[in-house]
Structures are given as C-alpha cells and as structure tokens.
C-alpha positions as CSV (number, residue, x, y, z in Angstrom):
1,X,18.3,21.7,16.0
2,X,19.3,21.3,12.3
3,X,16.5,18.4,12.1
4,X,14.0,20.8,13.4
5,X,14.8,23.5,10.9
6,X,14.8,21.3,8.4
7,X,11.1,20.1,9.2
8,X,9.7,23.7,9.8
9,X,11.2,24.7,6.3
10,X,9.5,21.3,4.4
11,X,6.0,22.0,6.5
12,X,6.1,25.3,5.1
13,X,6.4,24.4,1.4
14,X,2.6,24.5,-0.7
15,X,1.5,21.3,-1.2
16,X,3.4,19.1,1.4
17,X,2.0,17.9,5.0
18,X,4.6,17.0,7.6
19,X,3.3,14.7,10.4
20,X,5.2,12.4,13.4
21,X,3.6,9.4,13.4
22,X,4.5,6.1,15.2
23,X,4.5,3.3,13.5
24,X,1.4,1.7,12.3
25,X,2.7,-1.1,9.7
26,X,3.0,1.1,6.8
27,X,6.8,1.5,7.5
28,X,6.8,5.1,9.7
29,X,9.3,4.3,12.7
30,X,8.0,6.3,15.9
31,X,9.7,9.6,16.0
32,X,10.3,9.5,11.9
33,X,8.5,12.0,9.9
34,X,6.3,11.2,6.9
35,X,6.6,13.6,4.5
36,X,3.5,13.6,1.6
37,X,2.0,15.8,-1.1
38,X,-1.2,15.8,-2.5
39,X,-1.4,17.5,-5.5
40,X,-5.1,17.3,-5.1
41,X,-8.3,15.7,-2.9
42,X,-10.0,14.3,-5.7
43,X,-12.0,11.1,-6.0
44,X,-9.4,8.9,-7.9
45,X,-6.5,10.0,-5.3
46,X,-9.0,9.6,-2.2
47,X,-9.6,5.9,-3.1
48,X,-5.7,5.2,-4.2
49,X,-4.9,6.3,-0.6
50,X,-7.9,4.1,0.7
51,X,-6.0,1.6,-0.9
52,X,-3.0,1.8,-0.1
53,X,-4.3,2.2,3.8
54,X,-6.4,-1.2,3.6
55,X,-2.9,-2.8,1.8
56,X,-0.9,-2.1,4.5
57,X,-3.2,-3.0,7.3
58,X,-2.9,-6.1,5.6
59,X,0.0,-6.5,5.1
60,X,1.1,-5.8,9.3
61,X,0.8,-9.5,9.7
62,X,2.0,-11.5,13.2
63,X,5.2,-13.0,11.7
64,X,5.3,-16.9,12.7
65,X,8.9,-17.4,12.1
66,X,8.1,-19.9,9.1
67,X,9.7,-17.4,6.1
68,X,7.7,-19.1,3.6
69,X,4.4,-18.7,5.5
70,X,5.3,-15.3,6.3
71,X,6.0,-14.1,2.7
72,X,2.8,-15.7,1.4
73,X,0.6,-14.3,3.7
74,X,2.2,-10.8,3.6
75,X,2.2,-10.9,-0.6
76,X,-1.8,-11.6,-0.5
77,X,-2.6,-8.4,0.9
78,X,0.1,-6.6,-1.1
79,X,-1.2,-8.2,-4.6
80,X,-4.7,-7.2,-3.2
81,X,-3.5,-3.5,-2.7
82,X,-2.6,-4.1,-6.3
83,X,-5.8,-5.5,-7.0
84,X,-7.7,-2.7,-5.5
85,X,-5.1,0.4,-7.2
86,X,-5.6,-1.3,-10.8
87,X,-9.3,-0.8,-10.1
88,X,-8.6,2.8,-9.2
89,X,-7.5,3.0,-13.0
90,X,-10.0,1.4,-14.5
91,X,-12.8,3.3,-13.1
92,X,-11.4,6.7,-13.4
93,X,-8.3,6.6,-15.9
94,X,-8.4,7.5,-19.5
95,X,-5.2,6.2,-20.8
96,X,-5.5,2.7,-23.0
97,X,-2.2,1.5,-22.1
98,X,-2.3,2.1,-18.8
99,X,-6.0,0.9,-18.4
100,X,-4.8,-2.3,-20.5
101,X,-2.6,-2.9,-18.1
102,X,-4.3,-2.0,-15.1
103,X,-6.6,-5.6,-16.5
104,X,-3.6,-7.6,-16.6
105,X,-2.7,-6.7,-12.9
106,X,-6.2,-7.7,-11.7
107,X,-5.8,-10.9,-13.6
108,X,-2.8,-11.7,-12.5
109,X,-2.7,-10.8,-8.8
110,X,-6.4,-12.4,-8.9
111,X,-5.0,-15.9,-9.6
112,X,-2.0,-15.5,-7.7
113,X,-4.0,-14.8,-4.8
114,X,-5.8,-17.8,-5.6
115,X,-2.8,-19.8,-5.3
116,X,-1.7,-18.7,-2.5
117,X,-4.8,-19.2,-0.9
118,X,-4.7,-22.9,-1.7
119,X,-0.7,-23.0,-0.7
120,X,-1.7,-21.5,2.8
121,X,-4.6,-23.6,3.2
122,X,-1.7,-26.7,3.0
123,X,0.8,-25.6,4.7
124,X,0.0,-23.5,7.8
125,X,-0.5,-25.4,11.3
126,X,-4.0,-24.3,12.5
C-alpha cells in the first residue's frame, strides 16, 4: 500500500513520467517502475534517447556462456551508443570542452570497435 502511495505521489510531481514496464534489455525488471524526467522534447534530447534505445537493443545480446565472447560483443554496442551520444554533441552542443571531447570518444570507441570486430571475427565458433 506504501509502494502505491509512493508511486501516485512521484506521478504527480511536474516533469516526471512513471510507467511499469517489463523488461526489455535496458535493465527494467517486470513489475519495477521506471521513473524519468524530461526537462524538455527538444531535438538534441529526442536523438540522445534514440540513442540510448538503439544501445540497449544492442546491447540485449544471447549470452553464450564464453565471458570473454559475451563481454566483447555486449561492449560493441555499448561503445556504439557512445559513438552515437558523442555525435548528439557535436551536432547540437556549443561547449568546446565538451565538444573536444565528444571527438575523442568517437575516435576512440571507433577503433575499439574496430578491434573488437577483428577479436570476434577470431574467436567465436560460427
């Protein structure tokens, strides 16, 4: 009853959505509640949550039991969700820092995606 409360009280704050959702590889448990806010609808946050949903997707891989195998292929799609935010930032942010970094990450993740590529390519049984 408490839990109930509590979730009418959160759902009617501005600003936050409270949903049940089951789980669908982002991490949700059925019967959890995800709690989120958006501050606003605009372009830049429409595409980070794009993001984020291709990442994930991605990243709900069928686990083969080989933990090296597993992490590699799992780390792809998260350094591609990196890949993709970093892009976010460097079409619509402003900051120089943040931009400046926003090109290392696509470097980076870029050629460790490339090496993982070539690991998987070596080691998993087709």
């Amino acid at each position: 009853m408490r839990r109930i409360m509590l979730m009418a009280a959160m759902a009617a704050l501005p600003g936050l959505t409270l949903s049940a959702v089951a789980d669908d590889g982002m991490g949700v448990m059925p019967g959890h509640m995800a709690v989120t806010k958006t501050v606003s609808s605009s372009v830049s946050t429409q595409a980070f949550e794009a993001a984020a949903m291709t990442m994930h997707k991605g990243m709900a891989i069928n686990y083969s039991g080989d933990t090296d195998v597993d992490f590699v292929r799992g780390m792809i799609a998260h350094h591609q969700g990196a890949i993709d935010m970093a892009k976010v930032e460097l079409q619509y942010g402003k900051d120089p820092e943040v931009r400046k970094l926003a090109e290392a990450i696509v470097k980076a993740q870029t050629d460790e995606i490339k090496w993982m590529d070539g690991w998987l390519s070596k080691h998993m049984v087709k």
